[in-house]
C-alpha positions in Angstrom: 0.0 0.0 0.0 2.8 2.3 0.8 4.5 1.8 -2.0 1.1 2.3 -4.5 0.5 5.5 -2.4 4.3 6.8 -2.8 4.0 6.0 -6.7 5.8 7.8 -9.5 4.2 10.9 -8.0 6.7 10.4 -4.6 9.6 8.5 -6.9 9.5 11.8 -8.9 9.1 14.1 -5.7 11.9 12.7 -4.3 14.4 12.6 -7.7 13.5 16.5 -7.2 15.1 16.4 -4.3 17.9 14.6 -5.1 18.7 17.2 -7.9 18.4 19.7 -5.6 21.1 18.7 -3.1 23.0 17.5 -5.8 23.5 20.8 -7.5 23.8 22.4 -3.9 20.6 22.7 -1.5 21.5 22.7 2.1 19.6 23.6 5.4 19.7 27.4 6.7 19.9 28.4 2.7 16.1 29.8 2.7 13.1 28.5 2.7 12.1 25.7 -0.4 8.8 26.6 -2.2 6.2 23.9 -3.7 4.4 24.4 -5.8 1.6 22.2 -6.9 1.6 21.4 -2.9 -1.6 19.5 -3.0 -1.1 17.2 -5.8 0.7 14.0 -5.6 4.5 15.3 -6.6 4.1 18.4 -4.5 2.8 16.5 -1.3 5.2 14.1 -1.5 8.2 17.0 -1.6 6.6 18.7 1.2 6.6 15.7 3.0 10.5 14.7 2.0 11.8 17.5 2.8 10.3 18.6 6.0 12.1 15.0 7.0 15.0 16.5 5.8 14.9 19.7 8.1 14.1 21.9 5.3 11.5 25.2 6.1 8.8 24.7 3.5 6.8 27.5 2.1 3.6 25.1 0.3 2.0 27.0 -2.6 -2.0 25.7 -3.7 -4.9 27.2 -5.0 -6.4 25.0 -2.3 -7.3 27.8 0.8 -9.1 24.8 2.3 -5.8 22.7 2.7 -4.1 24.7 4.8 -4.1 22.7 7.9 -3.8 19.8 5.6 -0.5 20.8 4.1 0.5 21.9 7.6 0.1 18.3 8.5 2.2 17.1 5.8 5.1 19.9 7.2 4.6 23.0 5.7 6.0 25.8 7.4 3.7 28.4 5.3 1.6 28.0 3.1 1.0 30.2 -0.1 -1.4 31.5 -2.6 0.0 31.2 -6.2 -0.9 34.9 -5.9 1.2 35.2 -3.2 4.4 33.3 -4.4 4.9 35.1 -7.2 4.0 38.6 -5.7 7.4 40.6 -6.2 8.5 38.7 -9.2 7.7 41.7 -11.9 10.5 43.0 -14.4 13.7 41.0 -15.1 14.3 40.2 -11.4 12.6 40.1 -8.2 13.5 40.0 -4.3 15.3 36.9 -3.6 13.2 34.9 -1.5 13.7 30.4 -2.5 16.7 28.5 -1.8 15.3 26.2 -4.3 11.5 25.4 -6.0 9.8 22.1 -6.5 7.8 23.0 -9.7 5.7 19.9 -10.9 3.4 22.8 -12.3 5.5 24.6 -15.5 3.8 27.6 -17.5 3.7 31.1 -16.5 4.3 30.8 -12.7 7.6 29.1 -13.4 8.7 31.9 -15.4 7.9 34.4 -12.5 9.3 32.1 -9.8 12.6 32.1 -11.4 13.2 35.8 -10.7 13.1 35.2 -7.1 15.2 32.2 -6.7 18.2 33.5 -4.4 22.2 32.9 -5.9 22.8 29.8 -6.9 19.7 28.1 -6.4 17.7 25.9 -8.6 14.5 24.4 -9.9 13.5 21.4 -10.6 10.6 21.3 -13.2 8.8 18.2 -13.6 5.5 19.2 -14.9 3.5 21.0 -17.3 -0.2 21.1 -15.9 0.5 25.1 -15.6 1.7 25.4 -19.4 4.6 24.0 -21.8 5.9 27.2 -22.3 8.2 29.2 -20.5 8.7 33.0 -21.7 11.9 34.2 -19.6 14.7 36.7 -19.6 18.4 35.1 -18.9 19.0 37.4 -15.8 18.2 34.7 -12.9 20.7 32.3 -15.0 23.7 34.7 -15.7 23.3 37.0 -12.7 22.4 34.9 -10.0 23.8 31.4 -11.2 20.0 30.0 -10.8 19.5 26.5 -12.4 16.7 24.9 -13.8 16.8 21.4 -13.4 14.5 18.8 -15.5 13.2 16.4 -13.6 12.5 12.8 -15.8 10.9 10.0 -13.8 10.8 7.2 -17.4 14.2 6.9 -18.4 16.4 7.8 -15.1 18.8 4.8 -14.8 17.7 1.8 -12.8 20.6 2.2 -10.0 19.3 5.6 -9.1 16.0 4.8 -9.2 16.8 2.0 -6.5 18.8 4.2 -4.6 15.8 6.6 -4.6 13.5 4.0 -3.8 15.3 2.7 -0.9 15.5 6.0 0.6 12.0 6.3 0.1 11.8 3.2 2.0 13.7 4.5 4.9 15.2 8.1 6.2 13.1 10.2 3.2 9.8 8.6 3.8 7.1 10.3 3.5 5.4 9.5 6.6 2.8 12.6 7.0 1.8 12.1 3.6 1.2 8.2 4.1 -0.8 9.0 7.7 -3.3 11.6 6.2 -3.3 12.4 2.8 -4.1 9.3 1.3 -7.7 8.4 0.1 -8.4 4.5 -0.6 -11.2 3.6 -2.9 -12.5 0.1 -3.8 -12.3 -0.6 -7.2 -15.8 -0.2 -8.1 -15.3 3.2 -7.0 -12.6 3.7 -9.2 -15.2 6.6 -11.2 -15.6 8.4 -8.3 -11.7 8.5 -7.7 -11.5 9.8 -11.6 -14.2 12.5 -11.0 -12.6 13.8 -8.0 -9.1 14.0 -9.6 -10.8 15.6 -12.6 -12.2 18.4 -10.7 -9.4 19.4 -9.3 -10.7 18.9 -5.7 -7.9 15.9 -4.6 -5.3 16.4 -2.0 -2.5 13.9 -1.6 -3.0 10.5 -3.1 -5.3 7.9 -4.4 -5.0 4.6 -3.9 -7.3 1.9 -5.5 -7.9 -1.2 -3.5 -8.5 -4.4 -5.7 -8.7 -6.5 -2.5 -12.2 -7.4 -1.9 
């Protein structure tokens, strides 16, 4: 069940991560924004890395899941209105450490002017948009990286070694305790309808166990 719940929503959460430390992160840096923080990639990263002793600023169009995403470790949580308030003309007021952006489109554009030096983000959707219309200023004056984020083809001994931490020090407990919804299968169009509207926090699991 906890691995079905996890899913390639929390294997690509935490290969987000991963990137992130790889190409620097570190505690005390700043606070890490989510975005997407309700849906299954951006849950799953709030999750991780609250474990990890990051502060997490949680960003939904959600107001309801507040407390929700609290649960799951959020430190603040964020209207997209919000997040990207201060991000007008080439560059904004630093603010993230580093972004979790399973969302793309026009908020990742914005977001990138207030990543601080040398941080990063590490895009791994597209329900926000497929384009990005930028400036190179947070990339040549600030050293910011944008990091893609592939959960298909990543090599098979990373994605043990990911799964193995997911397994152990970077799983995502709060997520697992409550933000998972179980359906039977003959619910399964409920589940769909629910996902569809937009109204889903955390994950979905289908039961086939009678």
């Amino acid at each position: 069940r906890d691995a079905m719940a996890i899913g390639t929503a929390g294997y690509t959460a935490a290969l987000s991560v991963r990137r992130l430390l790889d190409n620097g992160l570190a505690t005390g840096q700043g606070p890490v924004l989510v975005l997407g923080a309700t849906g299954g990639v951006g849950s799953m990263a709030v999750a991780i890395l609250s474990r990890l002793g990051f502060t997490v600023t949680a960003v939904t169009g959600k107001p309801q899941a507040r407390e929700k995403l609290a649960a799951f470790g959020a430190a603040e949580v964020l209207s997209r209105e919000e997040a990207a308030s201060g991000a007008k003309g080439v560059l904004g007021k630093e603010r993230w450490a580093a972004i979790v952006d399973p969302v793309g489109g026009a908020m990742t554009a914005d977001l990138l002017k207030s990543v601080r030096y040398g941080g990063s983000i590490a895009l791994s959707g597209l329900t926000g948009g497929s384009g990005i219309e930028t400036n190179v200023y947070p990339f040549i004056l600030r050293g910011v990286n944008l990091l893609g984020i592939d959960s298909v083809f990543c090599p098979a001994p990373l994605r043990h070694e990911l799964w193995q931490l997911l397994a152990g020090p970077w799983k995502p407990e709060s997520v697992l305790a409550g933000g998972i919804t179980e359906y039977p299968l003959e619910k399964l169009p409920e589940a769909l309808r629910t996902v569809l509207a937009g109204e889903a926090i955390g994950r979905q699991v289908i039961s086939c166990i009678n």
